[in-house]
C-alpha positions as CSV (number, residue, x, y, z in Angstrom):
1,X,96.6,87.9,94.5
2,X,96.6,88.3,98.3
3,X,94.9,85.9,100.4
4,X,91.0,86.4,101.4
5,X,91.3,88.4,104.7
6,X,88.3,88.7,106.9
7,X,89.1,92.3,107.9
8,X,91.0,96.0,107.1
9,X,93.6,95.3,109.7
10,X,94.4,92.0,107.9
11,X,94.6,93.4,104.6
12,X,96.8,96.4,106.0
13,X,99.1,93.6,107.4
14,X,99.2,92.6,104.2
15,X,99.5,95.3,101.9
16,X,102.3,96.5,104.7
17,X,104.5,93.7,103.4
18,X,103.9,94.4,99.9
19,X,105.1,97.4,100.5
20,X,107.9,96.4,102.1
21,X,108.5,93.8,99.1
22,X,108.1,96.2,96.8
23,X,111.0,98.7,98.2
24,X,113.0,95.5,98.5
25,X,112.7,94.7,95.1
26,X,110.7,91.0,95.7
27,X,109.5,90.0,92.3
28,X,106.8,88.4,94.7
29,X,105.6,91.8,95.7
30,X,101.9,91.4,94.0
31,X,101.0,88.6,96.0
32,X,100.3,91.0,98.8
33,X,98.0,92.9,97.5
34,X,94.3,91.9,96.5
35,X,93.1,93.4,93.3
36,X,89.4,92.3,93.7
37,X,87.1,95.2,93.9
38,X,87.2,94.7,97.6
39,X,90.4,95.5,97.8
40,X,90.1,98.1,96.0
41,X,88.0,99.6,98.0
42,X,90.4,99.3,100.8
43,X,92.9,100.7,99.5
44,X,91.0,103.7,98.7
45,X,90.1,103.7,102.1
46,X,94.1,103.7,103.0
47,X,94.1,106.5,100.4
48,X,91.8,108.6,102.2
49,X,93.5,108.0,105.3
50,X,97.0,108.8,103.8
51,X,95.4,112.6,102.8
52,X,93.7,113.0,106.5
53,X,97.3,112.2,108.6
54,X,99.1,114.5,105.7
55,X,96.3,117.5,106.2
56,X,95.1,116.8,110.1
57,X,98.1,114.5,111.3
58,X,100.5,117.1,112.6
59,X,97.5,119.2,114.0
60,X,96.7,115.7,116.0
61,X,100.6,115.5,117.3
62,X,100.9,119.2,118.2
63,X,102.2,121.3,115.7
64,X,100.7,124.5,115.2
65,X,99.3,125.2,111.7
66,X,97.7,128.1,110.1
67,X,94.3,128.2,110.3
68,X,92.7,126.2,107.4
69,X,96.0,125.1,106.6
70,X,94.7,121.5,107.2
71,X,91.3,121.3,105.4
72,X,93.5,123.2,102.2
73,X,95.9,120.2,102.1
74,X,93.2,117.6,102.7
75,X,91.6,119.5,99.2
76,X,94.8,119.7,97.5
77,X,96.1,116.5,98.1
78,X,92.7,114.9,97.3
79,X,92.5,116.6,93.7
80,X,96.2,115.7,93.3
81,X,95.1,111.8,94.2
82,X,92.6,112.1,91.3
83,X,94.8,113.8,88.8
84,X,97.3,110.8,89.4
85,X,94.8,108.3,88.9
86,X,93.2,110.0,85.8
87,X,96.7,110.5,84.5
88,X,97.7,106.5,85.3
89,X,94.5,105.6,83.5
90,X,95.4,107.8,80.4
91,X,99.0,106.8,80.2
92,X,98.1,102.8,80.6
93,X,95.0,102.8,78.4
94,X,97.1,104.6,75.4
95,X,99.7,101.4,76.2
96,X,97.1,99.2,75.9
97,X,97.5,98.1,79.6
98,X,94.3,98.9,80.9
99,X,94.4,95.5,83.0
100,X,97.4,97.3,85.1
101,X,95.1,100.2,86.3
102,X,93.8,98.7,88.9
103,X,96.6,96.8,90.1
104,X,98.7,99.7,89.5
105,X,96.0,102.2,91.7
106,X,95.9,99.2,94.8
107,X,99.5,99.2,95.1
108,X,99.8,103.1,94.9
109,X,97.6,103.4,97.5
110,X,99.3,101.3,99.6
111,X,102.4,103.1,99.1
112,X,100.3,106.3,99.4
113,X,99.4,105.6,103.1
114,X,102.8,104.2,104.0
115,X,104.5,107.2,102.3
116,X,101.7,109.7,104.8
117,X,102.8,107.6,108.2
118,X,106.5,108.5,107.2
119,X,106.2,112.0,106.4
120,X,104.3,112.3,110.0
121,X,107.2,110.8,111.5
122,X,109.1,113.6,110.0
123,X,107.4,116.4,111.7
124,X,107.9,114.8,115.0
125,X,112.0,114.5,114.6
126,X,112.3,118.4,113.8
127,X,115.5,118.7,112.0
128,X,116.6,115.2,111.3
129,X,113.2,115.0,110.2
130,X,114.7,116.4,106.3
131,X,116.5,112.8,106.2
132,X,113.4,111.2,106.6
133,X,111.9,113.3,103.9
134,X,114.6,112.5,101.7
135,X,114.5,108.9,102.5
136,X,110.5,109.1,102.0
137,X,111.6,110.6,98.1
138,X,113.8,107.8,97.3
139,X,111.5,104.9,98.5
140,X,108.7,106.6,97.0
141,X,111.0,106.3,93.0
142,X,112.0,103.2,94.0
143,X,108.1,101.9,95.1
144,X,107.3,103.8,91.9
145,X,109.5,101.6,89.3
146,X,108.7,98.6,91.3
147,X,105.0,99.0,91.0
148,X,105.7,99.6,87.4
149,X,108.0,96.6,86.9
150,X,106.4,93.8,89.4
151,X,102.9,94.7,89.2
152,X,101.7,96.3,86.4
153,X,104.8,94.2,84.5
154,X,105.3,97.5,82.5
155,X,108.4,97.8,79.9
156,X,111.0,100.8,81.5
157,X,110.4,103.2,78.4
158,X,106.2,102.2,79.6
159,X,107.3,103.0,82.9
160,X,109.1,106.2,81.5
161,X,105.9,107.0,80.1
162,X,103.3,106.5,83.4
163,X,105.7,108.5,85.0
164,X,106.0,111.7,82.6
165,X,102.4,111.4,82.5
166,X,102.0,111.6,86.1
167,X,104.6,114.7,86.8
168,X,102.5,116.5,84.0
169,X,99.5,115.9,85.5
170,X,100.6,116.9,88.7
171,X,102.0,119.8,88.2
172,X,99.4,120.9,85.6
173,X,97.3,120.1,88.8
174,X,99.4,122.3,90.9
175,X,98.6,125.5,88.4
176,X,95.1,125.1,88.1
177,X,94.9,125.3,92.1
178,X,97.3,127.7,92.6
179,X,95.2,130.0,90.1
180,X,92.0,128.6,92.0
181,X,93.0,129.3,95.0
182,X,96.3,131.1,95.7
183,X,99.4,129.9,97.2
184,X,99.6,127.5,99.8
185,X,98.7,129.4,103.7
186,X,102.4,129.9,105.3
């Protein structure tokens, strides 16, 4: 478990090189992160933040979007947050991992808000941006397995599992809302 920080900032710093230790493949990765409920609760703060910069970030840099093509993404991105966690809770509690949920939801937060920063970064390099998506994909499978393997200390088929459960989840998630409320404003 992460040291006790005295503020956000120092617990970003922190998380930051989980992150970072995660994608590397550090078996140390965990010790990063705090899994009390306070950091919990700051990672669902950098959670929060990662669904604001991908709905309001490139309105705050300058690119022109649709009108309410901001508040929809904050809304879908939000009920796809849940549906991951309610799906990561499923999966691991039919494992018999219940214990990893909340490891497993601080460090995908984490990753969540680093993943958000990135995909901003995107929409300011215009074309070459694409390699940042694709880069973005890959770190976000590799964060993924590593969460799986280093934090949660999940089997591969386990890790199989939480992640079938999630892309079912998801894009169960993405049918209901399409139905609810039509395809994504152009």
């Amino acid at each position: 478990m992460a040291n006790s920080t005295t503020s956000f900032l120092d617990e970003l710093k922190a998380a930051t090189r989980g992150c970072v230790a995660l994608l590397v493949g550090n078996r140390q990765a965990a010790s990063y992160f705090d899994f009390s409920q306070r950091g919990l609760v700051s990672s669902l703060i950098a959670a929060v933040i990662a669904v604001g910069l991908a709905g309001f970030g490139p309105l705050l840099i300058g690119v022109p979007m649709p009108s309410g093509a901001a508040t929809e993404s904050v809304i879908v991105n939000g009920l796809l947050f849940v549906v991951q966690a309610l799906t990561a809770y499923i999966a691991l509690r039919q494992m018999g991992r219940q214990d990893g949920f909340i490891p497993y939801l601080v460090a995908s937060n984490w990753i969540t808000l680093a993943s958000a920063v990135l995909l901003l970064l995107s929409t300011l390099l215009g074309p070459i941006g694409i390699a940042v998506l694709v880069l973005v994909v890959i770190l976000a499978l590799t964060s993924f397995i590593n969460i799986g393997r280093f934090i949660v200390t999940l089997t591969p088929m386990q890790i199989g599992l939480l992640f079938l459960s999630q892309a079912v989840g998801v894009f169960v998630a993405l049918g209901f809302i399409a139905v609810l409320i039509g395809p994504p404003v152009a």
